[in-house]
ROVO-690517 format. One record per residue (C-alpha): chain; residue number from 1; x, y, z. Coordinates in Angstrom, 1 decimal. Example, Ala and Ser with C-alpha at 12.3 -4.5 7.8 and 13.67 -1.06 7.14 Angstrom:
BEGIN
A  1  12.3  -4.5  7.8
A  2  13.7  -1.1  7.1
//
This chain:
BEGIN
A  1  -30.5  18.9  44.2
A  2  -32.0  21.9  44.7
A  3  -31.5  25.7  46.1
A  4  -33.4  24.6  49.2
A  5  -30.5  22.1  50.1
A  6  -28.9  24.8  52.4
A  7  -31.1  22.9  55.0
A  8  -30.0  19.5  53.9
A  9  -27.1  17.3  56.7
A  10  -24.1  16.5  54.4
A  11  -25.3  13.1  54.5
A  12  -28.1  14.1  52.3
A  13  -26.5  16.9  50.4
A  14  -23.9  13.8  49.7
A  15  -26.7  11.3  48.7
A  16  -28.6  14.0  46.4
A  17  -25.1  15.2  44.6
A  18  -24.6  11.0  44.0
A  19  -28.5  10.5  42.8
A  20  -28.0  13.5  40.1
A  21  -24.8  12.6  39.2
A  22  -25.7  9.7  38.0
A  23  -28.6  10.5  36.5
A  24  -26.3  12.4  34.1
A  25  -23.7  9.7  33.6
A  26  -27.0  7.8  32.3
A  27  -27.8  10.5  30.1
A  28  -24.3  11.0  28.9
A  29  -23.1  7.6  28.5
A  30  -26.0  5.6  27.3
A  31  -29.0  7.4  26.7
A  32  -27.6  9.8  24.6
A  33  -26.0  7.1  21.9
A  34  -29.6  6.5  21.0
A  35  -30.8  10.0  20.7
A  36  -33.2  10.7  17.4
A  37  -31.6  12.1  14.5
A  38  -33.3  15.0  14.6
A  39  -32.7  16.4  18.0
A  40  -28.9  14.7  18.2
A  41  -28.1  16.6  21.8
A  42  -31.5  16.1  23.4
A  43  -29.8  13.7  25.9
A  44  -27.0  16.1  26.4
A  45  -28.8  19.2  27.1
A  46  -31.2  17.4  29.8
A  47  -27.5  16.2  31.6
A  48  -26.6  20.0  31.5
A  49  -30.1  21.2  32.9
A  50  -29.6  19.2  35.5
A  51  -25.9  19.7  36.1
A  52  -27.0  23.6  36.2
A  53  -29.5  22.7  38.5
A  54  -26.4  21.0  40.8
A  55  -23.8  23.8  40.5
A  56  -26.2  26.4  41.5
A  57  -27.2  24.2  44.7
A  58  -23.5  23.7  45.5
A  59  -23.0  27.4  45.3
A  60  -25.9  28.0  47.8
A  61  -24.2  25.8  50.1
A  62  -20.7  27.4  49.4
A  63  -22.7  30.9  50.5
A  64  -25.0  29.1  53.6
A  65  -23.5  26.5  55.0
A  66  -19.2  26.5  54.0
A  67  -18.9  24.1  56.9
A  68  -21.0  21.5  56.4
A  69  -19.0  19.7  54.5
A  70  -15.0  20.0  53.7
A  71  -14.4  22.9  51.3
A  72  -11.8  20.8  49.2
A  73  -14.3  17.9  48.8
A  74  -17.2  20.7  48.0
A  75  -14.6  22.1  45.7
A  76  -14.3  19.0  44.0
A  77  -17.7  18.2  43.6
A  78  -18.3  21.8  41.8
A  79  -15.3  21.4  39.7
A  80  -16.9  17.9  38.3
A  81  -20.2  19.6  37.6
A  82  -18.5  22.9  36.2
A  83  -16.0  20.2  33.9
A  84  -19.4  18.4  32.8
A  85  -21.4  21.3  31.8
A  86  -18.2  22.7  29.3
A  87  -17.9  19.1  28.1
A  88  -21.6  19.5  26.6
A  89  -21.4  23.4  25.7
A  90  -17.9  22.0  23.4
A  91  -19.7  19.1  22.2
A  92  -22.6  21.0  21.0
A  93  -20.5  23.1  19.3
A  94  -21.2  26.4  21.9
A  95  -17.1  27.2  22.2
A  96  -17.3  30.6  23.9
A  97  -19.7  29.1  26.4
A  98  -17.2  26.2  26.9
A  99  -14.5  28.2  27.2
A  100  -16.0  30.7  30.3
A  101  -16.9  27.2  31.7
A  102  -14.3  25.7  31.6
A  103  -12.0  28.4  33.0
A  104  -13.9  29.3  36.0
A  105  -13.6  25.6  37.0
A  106  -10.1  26.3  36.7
A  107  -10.3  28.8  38.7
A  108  -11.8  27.0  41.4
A  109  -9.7  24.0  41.5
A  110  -6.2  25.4  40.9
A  111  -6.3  27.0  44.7
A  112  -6.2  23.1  45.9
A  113  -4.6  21.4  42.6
A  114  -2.1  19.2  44.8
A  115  -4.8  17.7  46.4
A  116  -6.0  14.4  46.1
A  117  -9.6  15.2  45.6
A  118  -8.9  17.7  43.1
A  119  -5.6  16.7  40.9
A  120  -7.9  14.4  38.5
A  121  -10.8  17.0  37.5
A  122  -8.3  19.4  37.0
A  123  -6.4  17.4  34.9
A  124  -9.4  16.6  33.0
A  125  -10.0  20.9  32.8
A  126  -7.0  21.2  31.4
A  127  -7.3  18.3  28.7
A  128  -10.7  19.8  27.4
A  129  -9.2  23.2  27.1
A  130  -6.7  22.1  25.2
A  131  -9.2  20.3  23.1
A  132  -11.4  23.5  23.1
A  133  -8.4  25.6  22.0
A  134  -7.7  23.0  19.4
A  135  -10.6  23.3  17.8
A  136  -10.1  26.7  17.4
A  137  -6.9  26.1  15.4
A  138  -4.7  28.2  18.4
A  139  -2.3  25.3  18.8
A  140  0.3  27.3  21.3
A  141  -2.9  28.2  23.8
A  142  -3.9  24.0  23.5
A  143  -0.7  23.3  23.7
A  144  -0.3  25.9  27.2
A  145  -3.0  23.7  28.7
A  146  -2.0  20.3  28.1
A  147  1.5  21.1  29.2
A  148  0.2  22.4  32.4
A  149  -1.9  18.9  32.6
A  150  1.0  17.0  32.0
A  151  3.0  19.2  34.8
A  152  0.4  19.0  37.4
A  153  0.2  14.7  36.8
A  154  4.1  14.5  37.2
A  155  4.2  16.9  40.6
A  156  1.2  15.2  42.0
A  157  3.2  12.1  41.5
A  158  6.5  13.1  43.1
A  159  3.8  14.0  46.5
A  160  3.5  10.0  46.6
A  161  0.1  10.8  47.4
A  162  -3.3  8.5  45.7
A  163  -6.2  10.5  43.7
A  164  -9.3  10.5  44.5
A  165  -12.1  10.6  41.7
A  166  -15.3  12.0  42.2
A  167  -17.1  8.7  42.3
A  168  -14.8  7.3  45.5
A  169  -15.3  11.2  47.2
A  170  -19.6  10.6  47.4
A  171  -19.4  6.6  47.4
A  172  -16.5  5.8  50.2
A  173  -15.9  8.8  52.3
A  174  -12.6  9.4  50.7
A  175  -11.4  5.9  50.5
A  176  -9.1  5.4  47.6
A  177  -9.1  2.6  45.2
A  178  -7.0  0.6  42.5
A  179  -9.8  2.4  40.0
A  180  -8.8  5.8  41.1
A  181  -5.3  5.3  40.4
A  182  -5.9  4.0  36.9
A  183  -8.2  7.1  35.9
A  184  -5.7  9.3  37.0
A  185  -3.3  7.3  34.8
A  186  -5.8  7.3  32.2
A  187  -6.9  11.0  32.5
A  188  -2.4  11.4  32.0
A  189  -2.4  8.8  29.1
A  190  -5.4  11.2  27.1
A  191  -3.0  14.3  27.4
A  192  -0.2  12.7  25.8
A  193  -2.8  12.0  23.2
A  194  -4.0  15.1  22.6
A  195  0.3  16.7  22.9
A  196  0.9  14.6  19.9
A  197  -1.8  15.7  18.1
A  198  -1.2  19.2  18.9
A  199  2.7  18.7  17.8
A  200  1.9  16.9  14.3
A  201  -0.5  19.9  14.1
A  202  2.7  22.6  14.7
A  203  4.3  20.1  12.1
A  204  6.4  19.1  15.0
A  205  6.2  15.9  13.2
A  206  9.1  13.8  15.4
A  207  8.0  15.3  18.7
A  208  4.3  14.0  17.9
A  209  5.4  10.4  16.7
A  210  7.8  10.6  20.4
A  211  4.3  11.3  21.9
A  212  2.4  8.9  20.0
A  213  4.5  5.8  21.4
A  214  4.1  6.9  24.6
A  215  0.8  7.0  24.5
A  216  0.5  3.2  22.8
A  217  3.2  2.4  25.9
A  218  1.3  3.9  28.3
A  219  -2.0  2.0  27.0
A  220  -0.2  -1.0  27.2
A  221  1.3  -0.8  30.7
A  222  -2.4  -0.2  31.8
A  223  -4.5  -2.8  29.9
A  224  -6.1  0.6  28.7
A  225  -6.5  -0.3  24.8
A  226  -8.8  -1.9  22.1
A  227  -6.1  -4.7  20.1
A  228  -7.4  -4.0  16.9
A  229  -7.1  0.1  17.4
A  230  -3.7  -0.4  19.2
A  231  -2.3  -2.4  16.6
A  232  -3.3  -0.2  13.8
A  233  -2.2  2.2  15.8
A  234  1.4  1.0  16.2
A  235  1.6  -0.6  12.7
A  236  0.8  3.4  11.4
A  237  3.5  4.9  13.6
A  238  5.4  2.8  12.3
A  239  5.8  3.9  8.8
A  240  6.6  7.5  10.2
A  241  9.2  5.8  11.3
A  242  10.8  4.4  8.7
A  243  10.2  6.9  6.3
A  244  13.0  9.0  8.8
A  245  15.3  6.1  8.2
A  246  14.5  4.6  11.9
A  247  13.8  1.3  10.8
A  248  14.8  0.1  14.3
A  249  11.4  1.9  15.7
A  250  9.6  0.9  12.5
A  251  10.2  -2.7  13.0
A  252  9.4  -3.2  16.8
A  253  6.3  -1.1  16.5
A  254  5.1  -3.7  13.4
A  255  6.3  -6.7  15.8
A  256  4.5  -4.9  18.5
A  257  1.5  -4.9  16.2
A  258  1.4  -8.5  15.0
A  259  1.8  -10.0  18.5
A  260  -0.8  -7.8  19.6
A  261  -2.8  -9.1  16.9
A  262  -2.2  -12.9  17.3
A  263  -2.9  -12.4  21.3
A  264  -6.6  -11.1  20.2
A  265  -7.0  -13.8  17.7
A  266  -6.5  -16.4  20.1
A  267  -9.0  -14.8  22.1
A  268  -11.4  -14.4  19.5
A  269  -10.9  -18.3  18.6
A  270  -11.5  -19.2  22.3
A  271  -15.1  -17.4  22.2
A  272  -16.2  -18.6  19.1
A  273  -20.1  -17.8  18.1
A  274  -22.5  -17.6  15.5
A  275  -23.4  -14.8  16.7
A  276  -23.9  -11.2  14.2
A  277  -21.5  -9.3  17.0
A  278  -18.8  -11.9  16.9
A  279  -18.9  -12.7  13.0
A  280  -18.3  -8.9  12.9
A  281  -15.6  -9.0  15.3
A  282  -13.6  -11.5  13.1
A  283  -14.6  -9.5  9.8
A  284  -12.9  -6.3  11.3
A  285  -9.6  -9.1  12.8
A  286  -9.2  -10.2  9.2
A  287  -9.5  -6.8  7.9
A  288  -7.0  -4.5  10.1
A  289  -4.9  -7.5  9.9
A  290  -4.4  -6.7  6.0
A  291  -4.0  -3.7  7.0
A  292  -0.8  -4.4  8.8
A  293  0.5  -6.7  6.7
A  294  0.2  -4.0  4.2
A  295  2.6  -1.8  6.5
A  296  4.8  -4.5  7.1
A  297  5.2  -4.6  3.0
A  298  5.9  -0.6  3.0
A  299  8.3  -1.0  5.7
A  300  10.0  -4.0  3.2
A  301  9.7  -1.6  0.6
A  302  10.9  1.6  2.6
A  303  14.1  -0.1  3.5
A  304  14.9  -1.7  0.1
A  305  14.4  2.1  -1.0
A  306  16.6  3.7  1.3
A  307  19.6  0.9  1.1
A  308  19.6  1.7  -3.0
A  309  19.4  5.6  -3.0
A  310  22.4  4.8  0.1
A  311  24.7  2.7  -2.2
A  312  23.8  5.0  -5.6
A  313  25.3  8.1  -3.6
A  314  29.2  8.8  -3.7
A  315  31.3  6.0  -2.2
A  316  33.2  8.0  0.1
A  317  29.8  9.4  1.4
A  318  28.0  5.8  2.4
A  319  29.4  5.7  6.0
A  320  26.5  6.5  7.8
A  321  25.0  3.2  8.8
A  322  22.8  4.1  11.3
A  323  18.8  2.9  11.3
A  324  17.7  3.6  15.1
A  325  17.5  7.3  14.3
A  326  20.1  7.9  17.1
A  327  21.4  10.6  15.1
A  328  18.6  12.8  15.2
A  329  18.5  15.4  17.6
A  330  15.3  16.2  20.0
A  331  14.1  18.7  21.3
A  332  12.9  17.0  24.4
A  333  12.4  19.7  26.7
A  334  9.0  18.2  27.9
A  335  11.2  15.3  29.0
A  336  9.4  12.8  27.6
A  337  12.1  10.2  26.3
A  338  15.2  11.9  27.9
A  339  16.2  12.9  24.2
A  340  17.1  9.5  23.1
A  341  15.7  8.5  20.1
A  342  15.8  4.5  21.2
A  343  13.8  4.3  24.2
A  344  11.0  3.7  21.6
A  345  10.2  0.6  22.2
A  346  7.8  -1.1  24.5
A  347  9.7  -3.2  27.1
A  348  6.8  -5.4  28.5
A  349  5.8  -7.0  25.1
A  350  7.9  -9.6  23.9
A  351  8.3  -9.1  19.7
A  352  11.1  -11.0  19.0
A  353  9.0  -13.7  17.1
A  354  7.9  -10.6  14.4
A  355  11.0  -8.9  14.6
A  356  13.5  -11.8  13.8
A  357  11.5  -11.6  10.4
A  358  13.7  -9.5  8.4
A  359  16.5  -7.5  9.6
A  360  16.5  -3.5  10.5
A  361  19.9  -3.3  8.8
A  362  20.9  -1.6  5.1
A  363  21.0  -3.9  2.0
A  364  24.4  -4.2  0.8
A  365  24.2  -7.6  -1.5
A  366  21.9  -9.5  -3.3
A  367  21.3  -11.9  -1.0
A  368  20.5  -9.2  1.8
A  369  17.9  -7.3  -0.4
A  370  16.2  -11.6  -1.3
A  371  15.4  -11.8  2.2
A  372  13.5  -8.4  2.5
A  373  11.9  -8.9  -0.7
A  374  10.8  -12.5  0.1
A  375  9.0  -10.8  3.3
A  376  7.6  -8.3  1.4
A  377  6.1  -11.0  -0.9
A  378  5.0  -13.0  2.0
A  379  3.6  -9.7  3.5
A  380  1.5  -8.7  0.0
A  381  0.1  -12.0  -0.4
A  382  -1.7  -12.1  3.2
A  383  -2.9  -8.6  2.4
A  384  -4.6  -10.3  -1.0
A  385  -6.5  -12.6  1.3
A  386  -8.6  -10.1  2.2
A  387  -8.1  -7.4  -0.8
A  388  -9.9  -9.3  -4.0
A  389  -9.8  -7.2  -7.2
A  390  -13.6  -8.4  -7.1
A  391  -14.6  -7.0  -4.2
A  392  -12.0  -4.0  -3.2
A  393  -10.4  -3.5  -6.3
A  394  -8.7  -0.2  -5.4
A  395  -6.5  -2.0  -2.8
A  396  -5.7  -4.9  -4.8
A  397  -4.2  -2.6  -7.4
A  398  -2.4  -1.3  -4.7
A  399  -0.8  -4.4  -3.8
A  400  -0.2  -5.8  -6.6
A  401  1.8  -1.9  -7.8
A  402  3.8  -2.5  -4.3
A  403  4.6  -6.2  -5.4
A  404  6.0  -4.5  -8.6
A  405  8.1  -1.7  -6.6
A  406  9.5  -5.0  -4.7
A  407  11.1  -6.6  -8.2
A  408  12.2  -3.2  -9.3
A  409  14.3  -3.0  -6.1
A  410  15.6  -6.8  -5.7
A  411  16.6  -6.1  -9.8
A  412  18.8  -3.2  -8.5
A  413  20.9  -5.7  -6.6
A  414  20.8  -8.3  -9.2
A  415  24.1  -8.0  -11.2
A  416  23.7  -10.5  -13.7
A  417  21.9  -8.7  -17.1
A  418  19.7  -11.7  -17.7
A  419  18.3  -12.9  -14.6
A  420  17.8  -8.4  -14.0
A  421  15.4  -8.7  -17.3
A  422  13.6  -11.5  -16.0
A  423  12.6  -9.5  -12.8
A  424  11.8  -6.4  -14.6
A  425  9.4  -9.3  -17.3
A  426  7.9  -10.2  -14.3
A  427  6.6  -6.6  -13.6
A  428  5.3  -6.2  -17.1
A  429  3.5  -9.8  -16.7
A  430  1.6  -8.5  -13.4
A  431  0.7  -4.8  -14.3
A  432  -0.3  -5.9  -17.8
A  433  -2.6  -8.6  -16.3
A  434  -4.0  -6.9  -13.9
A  435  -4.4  -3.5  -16.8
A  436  -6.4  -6.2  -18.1
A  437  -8.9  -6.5  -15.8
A  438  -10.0  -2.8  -14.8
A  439  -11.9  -0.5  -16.2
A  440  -10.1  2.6  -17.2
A  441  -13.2  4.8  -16.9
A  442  -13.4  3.6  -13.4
A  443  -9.9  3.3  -12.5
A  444  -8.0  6.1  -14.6
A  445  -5.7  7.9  -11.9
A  446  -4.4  3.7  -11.7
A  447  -3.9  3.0  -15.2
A  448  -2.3  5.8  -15.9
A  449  0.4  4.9  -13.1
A  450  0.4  1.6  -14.2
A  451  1.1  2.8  -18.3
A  452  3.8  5.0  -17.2
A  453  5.2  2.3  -15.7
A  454  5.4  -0.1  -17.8
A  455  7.2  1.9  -20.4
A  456  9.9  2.5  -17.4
A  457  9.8  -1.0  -17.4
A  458  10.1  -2.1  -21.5
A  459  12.8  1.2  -21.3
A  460  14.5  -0.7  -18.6
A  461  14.7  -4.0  -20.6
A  462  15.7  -1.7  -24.0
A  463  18.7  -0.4  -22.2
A  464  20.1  -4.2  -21.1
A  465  19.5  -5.4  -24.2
A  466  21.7  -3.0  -26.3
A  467  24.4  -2.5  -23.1
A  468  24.3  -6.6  -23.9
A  469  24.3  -6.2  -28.1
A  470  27.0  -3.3  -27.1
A  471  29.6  -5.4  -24.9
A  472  29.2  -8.0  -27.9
A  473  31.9  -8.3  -30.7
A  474  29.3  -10.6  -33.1
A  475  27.0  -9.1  -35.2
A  476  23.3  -8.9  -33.8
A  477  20.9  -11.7  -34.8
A  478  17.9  -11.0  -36.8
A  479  16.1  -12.3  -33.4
A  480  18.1  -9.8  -31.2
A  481  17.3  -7.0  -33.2
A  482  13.6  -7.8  -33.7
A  483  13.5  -8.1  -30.0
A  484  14.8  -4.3  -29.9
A  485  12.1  -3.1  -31.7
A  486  9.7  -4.7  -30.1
A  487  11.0  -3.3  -26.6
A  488  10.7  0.5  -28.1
A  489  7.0  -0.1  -30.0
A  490  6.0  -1.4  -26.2
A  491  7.2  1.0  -24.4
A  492  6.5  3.9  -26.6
A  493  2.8  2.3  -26.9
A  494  2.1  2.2  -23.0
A  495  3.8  6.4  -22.8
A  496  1.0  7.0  -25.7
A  497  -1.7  5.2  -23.7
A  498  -0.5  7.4  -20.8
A  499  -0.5  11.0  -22.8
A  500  -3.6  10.0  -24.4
A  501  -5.2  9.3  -21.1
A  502  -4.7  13.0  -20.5
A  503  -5.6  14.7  -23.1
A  504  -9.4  15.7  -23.9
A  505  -12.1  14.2  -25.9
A  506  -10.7  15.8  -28.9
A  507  -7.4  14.2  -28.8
A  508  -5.8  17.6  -27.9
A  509  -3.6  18.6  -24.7
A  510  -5.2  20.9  -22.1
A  511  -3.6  24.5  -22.7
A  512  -2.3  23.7  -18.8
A  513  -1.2  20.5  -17.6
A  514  -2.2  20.1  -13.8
A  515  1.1  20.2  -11.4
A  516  1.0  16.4  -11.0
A  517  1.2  15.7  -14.3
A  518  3.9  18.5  -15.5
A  519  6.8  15.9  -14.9
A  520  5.4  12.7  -16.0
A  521  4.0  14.2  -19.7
A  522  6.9  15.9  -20.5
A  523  9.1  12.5  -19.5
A  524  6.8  10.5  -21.6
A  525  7.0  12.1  -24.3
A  526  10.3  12.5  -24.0
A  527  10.9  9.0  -23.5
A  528  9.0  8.5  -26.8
A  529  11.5  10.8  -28.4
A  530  14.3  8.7  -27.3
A  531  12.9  5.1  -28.0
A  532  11.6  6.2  -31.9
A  533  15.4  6.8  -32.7
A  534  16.5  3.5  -31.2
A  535  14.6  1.3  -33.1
A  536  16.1  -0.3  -35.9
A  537  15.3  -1.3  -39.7
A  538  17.6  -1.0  -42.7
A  539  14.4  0.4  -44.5
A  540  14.7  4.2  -45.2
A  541  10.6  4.3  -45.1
A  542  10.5  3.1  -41.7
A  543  13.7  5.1  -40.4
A  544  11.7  7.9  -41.9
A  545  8.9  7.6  -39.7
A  546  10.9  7.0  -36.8
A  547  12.4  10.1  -36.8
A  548  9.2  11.9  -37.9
A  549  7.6  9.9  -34.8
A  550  10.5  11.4  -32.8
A  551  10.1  15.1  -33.9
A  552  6.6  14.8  -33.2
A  553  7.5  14.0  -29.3
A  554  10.3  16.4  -29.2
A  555  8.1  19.8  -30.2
A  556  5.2  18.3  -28.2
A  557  7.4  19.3  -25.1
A  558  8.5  22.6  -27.1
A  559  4.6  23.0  -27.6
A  560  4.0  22.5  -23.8
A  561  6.7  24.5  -22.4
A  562  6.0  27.1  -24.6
A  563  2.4  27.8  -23.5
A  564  3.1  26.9  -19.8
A  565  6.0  28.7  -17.9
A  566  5.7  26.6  -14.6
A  567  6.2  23.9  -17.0
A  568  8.9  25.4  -18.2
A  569  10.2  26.6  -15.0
A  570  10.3  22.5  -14.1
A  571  11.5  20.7  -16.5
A  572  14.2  23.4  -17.9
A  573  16.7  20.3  -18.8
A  574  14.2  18.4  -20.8
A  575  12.5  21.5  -22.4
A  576  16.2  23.0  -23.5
A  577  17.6  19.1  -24.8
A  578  13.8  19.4  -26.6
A  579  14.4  22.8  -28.2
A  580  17.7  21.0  -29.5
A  581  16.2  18.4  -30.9
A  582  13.7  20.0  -33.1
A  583  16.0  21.8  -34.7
A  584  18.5  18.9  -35.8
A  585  15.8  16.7  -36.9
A  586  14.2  18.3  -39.3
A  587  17.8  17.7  -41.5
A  588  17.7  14.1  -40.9
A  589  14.0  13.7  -42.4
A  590  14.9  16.2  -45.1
A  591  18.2  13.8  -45.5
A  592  15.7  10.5  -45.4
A  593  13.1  12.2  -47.6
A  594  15.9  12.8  -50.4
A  595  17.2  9.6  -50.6
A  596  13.7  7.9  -50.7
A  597  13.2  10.0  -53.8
A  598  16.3  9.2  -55.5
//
């Protein structure tokens, strides 16, 4: 299309606007995916030479010829071109150019935005300024223009009338389709899209996960998704979900997840190839499908969490039994779920298979928190089928820390002392195996997790065994008491292992502990204060060094807090017991020391 078109019949001006347009759909869609790495755009900037090339022509026959053909449908066709070219000016990273772009096509189409030719590439102006304004970090502007996107769809709707895209305008003389109606929908889906990343942005956290779900909703109601995406899509929501308690939502957007998932395996079974393309297709199946089975564990584990820290508050306090999140109050004034929290759900896709699992309910009993934890198990060991400690050894530690959590929170509900030890042994026998096997050079940040907690964990079993030696009128067996100690020596051996981790080549403490690891070194070595005094021997030698052992721990935190006043600052209980403590101790070894010399 050219300048000279003023002399064109709208037949022609119609055929040439088609031929160029697709020239730069070619350009756009395909040939630019295999542009050289050294002139990435090249595709994109001959699209926008010729897309220049078109406005200007369209222009000339806006000034020449405004009858020729209608001015809404010359509108239209301007509006696309204007869209196209700020498109390429954002994606090349020219914003100011996309911005003047992309506003004068606003200003063109807003004079007609109820029409049916026009309600679509308006739409999509308002999306990519959004985007544009995104990118800029001014949330409120993007978040001006998508609202006015998702306005215009929803008053376009109430007309009753069908779009029109640019495609049906030059192919069928106006004649609307079933496509046209689902790229309208589609163009509306991409706003809510772009809304909830533009609320999680704002930190509008709830508003963005509201958004999210209607976006997977919307995807589904319109066969408009990739399953794998979609699922992993859903299965991620859904830990937002549950981490605010709604484990309602959390649940059905896992179920939602799975069944979406076994729909697409079926599929993939029923075109089964040797092919490289469909060997990778059942790679990335077997790979996002760990993936949810891994959130399907976090929700076990969320829930298990929440149902403890419920029953440990106050009695009188542990009314609220609500886990829809119908007590949380939105502030829907886009109207996107009329406010209620449990609309959330998708009502064409049937999840009751997933979602008759394990329950959305608090854990109140032992047998409530078996089921969960057998799920989790279940969960965490069809994640392992793909995680191997061989092959992506990060993620297996992963797991097998979350199958740990999982005992920790079944043993919470377990009232009986013994069977609660055996639970918290089978946590040591899984971290200590697997400790085994990494490297700690490689793997550091993970053993140190894993050496903190096991000396939670030998604590843990310390503690049942003297509340069991304690509730006990006979005298402790040489057995029981040689069991004590060994609890302490582990547990004060895997803190060590953890403080030693941190300090530097020289043995010595860094002057200033990093943030994260203010709370955890001063516990430890508290902790290893605490477990030197309760071992036992009738030896004044080895008392001696228990205590000496014990001061050691103690004015390590004095040392620390002294030097560090944010350390100080957070751990002011533990610093001031500390202080304490090196004080009175030094007259028990002076006490220990005098009667090994007499």
């Amino acid at each position: 299309m050219t300048v000279t078109s003023s002399f064109m019949t709208a037949k022609e001006i119609m055929n040439d606007f088609k031929e160029n347009y697709a020239k730069v759909r070619k350009l756009l869609d395909e040939d630019s995916k295999n542009d050289p790495e050294n002139e990435p755009y090249l595709s994109k900037y001959k699209a926008k030479e010729i897309l220049i090339n078109m406005r200007d022509s369209i222009g000339n026959i806006m000034e020449t010829k405004p009858d020729i053909i209608d001015k809404v449908i010359l509108g239209a066709m301007l509006g696309t071109v204007i869209l196209n070219i700020g498109i390429i000016f954002m994606e090349t990273e020219e914003l100011r150019a996309s911005e003047m772009i992309l506003t004068s096509a606003e200003d063109i189409l807003v004079i007609n935005s109820t029409k049916p030719e026009i309600v679509q590439t308006l739409i999509n102006v308002y999306n990519n300024l959004g985007i544009l304004w995104s990118k800029r970090d001014e949330l409120e502007k993007a978040k001006s223009y998508l609202l006015k996107a998702k306005d215009l769809y929803e008053n376009f709707k109430c007309s009753l009338q069908i779009p029109l895209s640019i495609e049906q305008i030059i192919n069928n003389a106006g004649e609307a389709s079933a496509d046209d109606f689902l790229l309208f929908e589609k163009a509306h889906t991409l706003t809510l899209y772009y809304l909830a990343q533009v609320f999680g942005s704002l930190k509008e956290d709830l508003k963005s996960a509201v958004y999210c779900h209607v976006t997977l909703r919307r995807q589904l109601q319109y066969s408009d998704y990739e399953p794998i995406d979609w699922a992993l899509n859903s299965a991620t929501l859904s830990q937002f979900f549950a981490e605010f308690n709604g484990f309602f939502q959390s649940r059905h957007h896992l179920a939602a997840a799975s069944t979406i998932l076994v729909q697409h395996e079926q599929i993939l079974q029923s075109e089964e190839t040797d092919t490289d393309a469909y060997l990778a297709q059942v790679e990335t199946f077997k790979h996002r499908s760990a993936d949810v089975a891994r959130c399907w564990a976090k929700y076990c584990l969320i829930l298990m969490s929440a149902s403890k820290a419920r029953l440990m508050t106050d009695e009188e306090r542990v009314t609220d039994a609500i886990t829809d999140m119908s007590n949380l109050q939105l502030e829907d004034t886009e109207n996107i779920c009329g406010g209620d929290m449990r609309k959330l759900i998708f009502p064409d896709l049937d999840v009751t298979e997933f979602e008759n699992k394990v329950t959305d309910k608090y854990l109140l009993t032992y047998e409530d928190a078996r089921e969960v934890f057998l799920s989790c198990q279940t969960w965490l060991n069809k994640a392992k089928e793909y995680y191997k400690l061989d092959s992506l050894a990060s993620d297996y530690i992963e797991l097998i820390q979350d199958s740990s959590k999982s005992y920790a929170y079944l043993s919470f509900f377990e009232e009986d002392d013994t069977r609660r030890a055996k639970m918290l042994k089978r946590r040591i026998d899984m971290l200590e195996d697997l400790i085994k096997e990494i490297n700690p050079t490689y793997y550091l940040q993970f053993c140190r997790q894993m050496w903190y907690e096991l000396g939670e964990i030998y604590l843990d079993i310390l503690n049942i065994k003297l509340d069991i030696l304690n509730k006990s009128a006979e005298k402790p067996t040489p057995h029981a008491l040689k069991k004590i100690n060994m609890l302490c020596e582990k547990s004060i051996e895997n803190y060590d292992n953890f403080i030693n981790s941190v300090k530097d080549k020289n043995g010595k403490m860094p002057s200033k502990l990093d943030y994260d690891l203010i709370r955890p070194v001063i516990s430890a070595y508290a902790f290893i204060g605490r477990n030197s005094m309760k071992r036992i021997s009738v030896e004044k030698s080895v008392q001696l060094s228990n205590v000496e052992k014990s001061y050691d721990a103690y004015q390590s935190v004095v040392d620390i807090c002294k030097n560090d006043e944010e350390a100080a600052a957070m751990m002011k209980e533990e610093y001031s017991l500390c202080q304490e403590m090196v004080k009175i101790l030094p007259i028990k070894i002076k006490k220990l020391q005098g009667e090994l010399v007499s």
